[in-house]
C-alpha positions as CSV (number, residue, x, y, z in Angstrom):
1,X,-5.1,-88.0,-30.9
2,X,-3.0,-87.1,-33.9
3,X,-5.9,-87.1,-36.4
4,X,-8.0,-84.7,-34.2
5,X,-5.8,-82.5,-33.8
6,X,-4.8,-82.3,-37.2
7,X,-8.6,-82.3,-37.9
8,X,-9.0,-79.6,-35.4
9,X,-5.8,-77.2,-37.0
10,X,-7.2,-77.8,-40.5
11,X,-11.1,-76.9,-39.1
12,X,-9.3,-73.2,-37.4
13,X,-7.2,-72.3,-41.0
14,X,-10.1,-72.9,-42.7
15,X,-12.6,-70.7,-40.0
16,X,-9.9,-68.1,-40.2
17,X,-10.1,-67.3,-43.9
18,X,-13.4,-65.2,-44.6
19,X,-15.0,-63.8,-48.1
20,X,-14.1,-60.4,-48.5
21,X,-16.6,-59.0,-50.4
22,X,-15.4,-56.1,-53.2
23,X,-17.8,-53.6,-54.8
24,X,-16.6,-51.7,-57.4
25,X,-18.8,-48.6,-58.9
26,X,-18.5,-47.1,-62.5
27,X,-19.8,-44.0,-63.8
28,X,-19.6,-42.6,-67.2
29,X,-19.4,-39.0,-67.6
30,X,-19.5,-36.2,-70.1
31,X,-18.6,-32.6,-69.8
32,X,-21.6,-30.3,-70.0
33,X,-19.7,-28.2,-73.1
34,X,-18.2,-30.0,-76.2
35,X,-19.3,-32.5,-78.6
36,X,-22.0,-34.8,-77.7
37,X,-23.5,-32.5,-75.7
38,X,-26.9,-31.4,-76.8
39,X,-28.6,-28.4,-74.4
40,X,-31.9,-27.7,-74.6
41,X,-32.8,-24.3,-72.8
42,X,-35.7,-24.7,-70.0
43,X,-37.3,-21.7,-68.9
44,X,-39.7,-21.7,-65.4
45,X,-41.5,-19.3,-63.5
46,X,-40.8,-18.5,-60.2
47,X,-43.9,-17.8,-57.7
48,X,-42.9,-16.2,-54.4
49,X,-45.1,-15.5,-51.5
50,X,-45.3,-12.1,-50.7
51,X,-45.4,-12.6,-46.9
52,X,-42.2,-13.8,-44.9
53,X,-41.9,-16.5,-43.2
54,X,-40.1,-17.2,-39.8
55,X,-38.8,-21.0,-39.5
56,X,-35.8,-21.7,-36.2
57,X,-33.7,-24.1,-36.0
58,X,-31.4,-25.8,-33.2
59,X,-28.0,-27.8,-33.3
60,X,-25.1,-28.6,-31.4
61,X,-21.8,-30.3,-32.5
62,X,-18.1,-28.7,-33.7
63,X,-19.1,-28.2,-37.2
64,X,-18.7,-24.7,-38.7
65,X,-21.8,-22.0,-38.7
66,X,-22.0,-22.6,-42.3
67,X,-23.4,-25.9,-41.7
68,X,-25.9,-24.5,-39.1
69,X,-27.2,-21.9,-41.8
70,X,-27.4,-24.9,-44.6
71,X,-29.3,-27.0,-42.2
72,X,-31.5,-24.2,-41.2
73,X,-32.0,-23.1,-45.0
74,X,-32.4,-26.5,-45.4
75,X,-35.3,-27.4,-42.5
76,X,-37.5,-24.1,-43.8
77,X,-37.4,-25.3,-47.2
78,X,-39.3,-28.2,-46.0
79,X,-41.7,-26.7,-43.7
80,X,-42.6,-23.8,-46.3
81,X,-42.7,-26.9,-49.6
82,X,-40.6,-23.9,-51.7
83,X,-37.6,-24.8,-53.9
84,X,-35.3,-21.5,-52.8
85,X,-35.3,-19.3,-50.0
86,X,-35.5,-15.3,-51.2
87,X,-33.5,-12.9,-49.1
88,X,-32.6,-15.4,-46.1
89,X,-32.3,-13.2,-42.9
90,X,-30.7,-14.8,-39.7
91,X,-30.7,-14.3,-36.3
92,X,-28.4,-16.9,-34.9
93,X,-27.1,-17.3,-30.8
94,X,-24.7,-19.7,-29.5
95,X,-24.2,-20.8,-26.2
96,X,-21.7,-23.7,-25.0
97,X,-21.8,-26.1,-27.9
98,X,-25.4,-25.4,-28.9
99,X,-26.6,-23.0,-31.7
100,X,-29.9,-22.1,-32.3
101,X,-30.8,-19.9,-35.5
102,X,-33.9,-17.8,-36.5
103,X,-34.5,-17.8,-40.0
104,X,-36.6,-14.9,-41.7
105,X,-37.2,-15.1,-45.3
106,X,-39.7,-15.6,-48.3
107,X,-40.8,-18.6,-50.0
108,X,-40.2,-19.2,-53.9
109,X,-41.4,-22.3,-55.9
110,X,-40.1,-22.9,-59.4
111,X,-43.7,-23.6,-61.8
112,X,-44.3,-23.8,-65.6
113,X,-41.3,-25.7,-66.6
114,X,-41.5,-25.2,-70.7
115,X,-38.7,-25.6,-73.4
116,X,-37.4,-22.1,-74.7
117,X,-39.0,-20.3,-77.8
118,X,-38.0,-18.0,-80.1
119,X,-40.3,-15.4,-78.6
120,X,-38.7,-15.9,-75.8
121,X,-35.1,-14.7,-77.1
122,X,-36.6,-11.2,-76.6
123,X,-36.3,-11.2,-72.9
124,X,-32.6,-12.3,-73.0
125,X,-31.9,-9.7,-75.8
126,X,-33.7,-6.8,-73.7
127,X,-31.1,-7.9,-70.2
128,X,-28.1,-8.3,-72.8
129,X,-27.7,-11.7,-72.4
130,X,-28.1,-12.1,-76.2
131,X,-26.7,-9.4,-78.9
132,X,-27.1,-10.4,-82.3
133,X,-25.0,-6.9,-83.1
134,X,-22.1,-8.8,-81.8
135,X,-22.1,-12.4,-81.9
136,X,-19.3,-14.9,-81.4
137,X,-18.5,-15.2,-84.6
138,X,-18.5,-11.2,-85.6
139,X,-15.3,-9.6,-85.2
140,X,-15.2,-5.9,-83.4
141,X,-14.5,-3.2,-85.4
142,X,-11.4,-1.8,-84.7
143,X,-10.7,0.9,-82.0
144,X,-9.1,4.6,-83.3
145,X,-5.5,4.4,-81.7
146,X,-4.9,7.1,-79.7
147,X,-2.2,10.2,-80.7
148,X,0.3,10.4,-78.7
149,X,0.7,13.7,-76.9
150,X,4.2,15.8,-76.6
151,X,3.4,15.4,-72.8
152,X,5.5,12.0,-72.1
153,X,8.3,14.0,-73.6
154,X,8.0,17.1,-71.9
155,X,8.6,14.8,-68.6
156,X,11.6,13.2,-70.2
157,X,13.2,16.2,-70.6
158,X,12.7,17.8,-67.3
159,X,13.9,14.5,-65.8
160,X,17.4,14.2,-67.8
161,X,17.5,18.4,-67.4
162,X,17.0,17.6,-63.6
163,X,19.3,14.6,-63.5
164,X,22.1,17.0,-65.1
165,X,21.4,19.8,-63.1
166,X,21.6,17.5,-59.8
167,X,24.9,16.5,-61.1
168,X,26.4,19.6,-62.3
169,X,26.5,19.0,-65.7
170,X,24.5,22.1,-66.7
């Protein structure tokens, strides 16, 4: 009897321990500014469809209405193919837990992905994005100082005459 139950004991301690299984991830990352960095300027074109669109959406749940308005965003996006929404306009009613939300907008897709070109410097330089009058390494000429007016002491004076006169010193 002895040998089963110690047979049986040692068959339940060893059931008992399980395999725990560990995953570990790793990412290496890098800053987007600094060294080792190399960006290479993309330009696109973006196509928008002059008619609107009208796309709805309905929810529940106790999340906030800024989830509702990402999930309609994100529900029109799919139903028009476009890449961003222009001028999203919505129309949204709650009742109990329940939101619904209209969504009226217009559809953009991002085309003609091409690396930037030295012609195309113009169009940053004409929005002032670039200024080649005043770069990062150019210092800014100095401002004039300004002259000081007699004003600021004018005002001193009235307010130490005033102070004496309110305590009958003059």
């Amino acid at each position: 009897m002895k040998p089963f139950l110690l047979l049986g004991a040692a068959a339940l301690t060893l059931a008992s321990c399980s395999l725990q299984k560990q995953t570990s991830n790793t990412a290496k990352t890098l800053g987007i500014y600094g060294a080792g960095v190399i960006q290479k300027p993309v330009l696109t074109n973006l196509k928008v469809n002059p008619q609107s669109f009208t796309s709805s959406y309905a929810g529940s749940g106790t999340q906030g209405i800024d989830y509702h308005k990402s999930q309609a965003i994100a529900k029109a996006m799919i139903e028009t193919k476009a890449d961003v929404i222009i001028e999203p306009a919505y129309t949204i009613t709650q009742s109990g837990s329940g939101i619904s939300i209209a969504l009226k907008g217009y559809a953009g897709r991002y085309e003609n992905f091409r690396p930037m070109e030295m012609a195309d410097t113009s169009l940053l330089i004409d929005v002032g994005i670039i200024d080649y009058n005043n770069g990062p390494g150019d210092t800014p000429a100095p401002k004039p100082a300004k002259k000081k007016g007699k004003a600021g002491w004018i005002l001193l004076a009235l307010l130490v005459g005033g102070a004496a006169a309110a305590s009958g010193g003059l």
